[in-house]
C-alpha positions, 0 to 999 in steps of 0.5 A, a space after each residue: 465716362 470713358 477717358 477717350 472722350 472729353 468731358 465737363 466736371 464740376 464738383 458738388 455736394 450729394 443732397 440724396 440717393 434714389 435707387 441708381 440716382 443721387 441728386 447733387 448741388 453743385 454752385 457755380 460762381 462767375 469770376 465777379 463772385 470771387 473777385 477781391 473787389 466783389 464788395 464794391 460793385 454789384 455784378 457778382 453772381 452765385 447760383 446752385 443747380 441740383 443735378 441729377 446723375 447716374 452711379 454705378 451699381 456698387 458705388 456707395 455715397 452718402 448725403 453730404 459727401 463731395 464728388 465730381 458730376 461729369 458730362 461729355 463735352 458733346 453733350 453740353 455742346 447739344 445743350 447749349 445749341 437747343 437752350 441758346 441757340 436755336 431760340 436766338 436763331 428762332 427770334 432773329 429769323 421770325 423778327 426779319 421775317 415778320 418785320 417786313 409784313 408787320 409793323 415793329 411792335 406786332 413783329 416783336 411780340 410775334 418773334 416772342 410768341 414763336 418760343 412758346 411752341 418751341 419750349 413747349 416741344 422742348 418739354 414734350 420731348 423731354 424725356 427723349 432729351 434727358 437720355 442723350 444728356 447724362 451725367 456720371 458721378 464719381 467719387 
């Protein structure tokens, strides 16, 4: 990533390399999972995510080494509009829509059922989305 351009950095793990892709865990930990009090309510919450990233030619990384995977802030916004979004948008329109021409139950499933296509063009273009969000590792 250049230093003009904003980006998200999380630190992880190298789990392996394939080529010019290593695969990196990275944990995320929500402020309830690192609070002092954690032990006394049930709401902290951990998760791992492996991370496929791209390194520079040259670059040399082995498993078990902890490095910074970045993506451009750009990017993570286009995430979050088609993963959250867009679908909420989606449910919320078709239910309106739906709901002053059907009853409330079949509004419901219809608004669910509009996903089904949406994720299913989401994963079509797959490939064509994998090149617009990239992540970089460094060192």
């Amino acid at each position: 990533m250049s230093s003009s351009t904003e980006c998200i950095a999380k630190t992880g793990v190298v789990q392996g390399i394939e080529g010019q892709k290593v695969f990196v865990k990275v944990v995320s930990v929500s402020a309830c999972a690192s609070c002092h009090a954690k032990g006394a309510c049930t709401a902290s919450d951990t998760s791992e995510r492996i991370i496929e990233a791209e390194i520079e030619p040259g670059t040399s990384l082995k498993p078990g080494q902890m490095v910074s995977v970045q993506a451009d802030v750009k990017a993570g916004n286009a995430a979050l509009f088609f993963g959250y979004i867009l679908p909420f948008l989606l449910v919320f329109v078709t239910l309106i829509i739906a709901a002053s021409l059907a009853s409330e139950v079949l509004a419901g499933l219809i608004s669910l059922v509009v996903l089904l296509p949406y994720y299913a063009v989401l994963y079509l273009l797959r490939d064509r989305m994998g090149k617009r969000f990239k992540f970089k590792v460094e060192a």
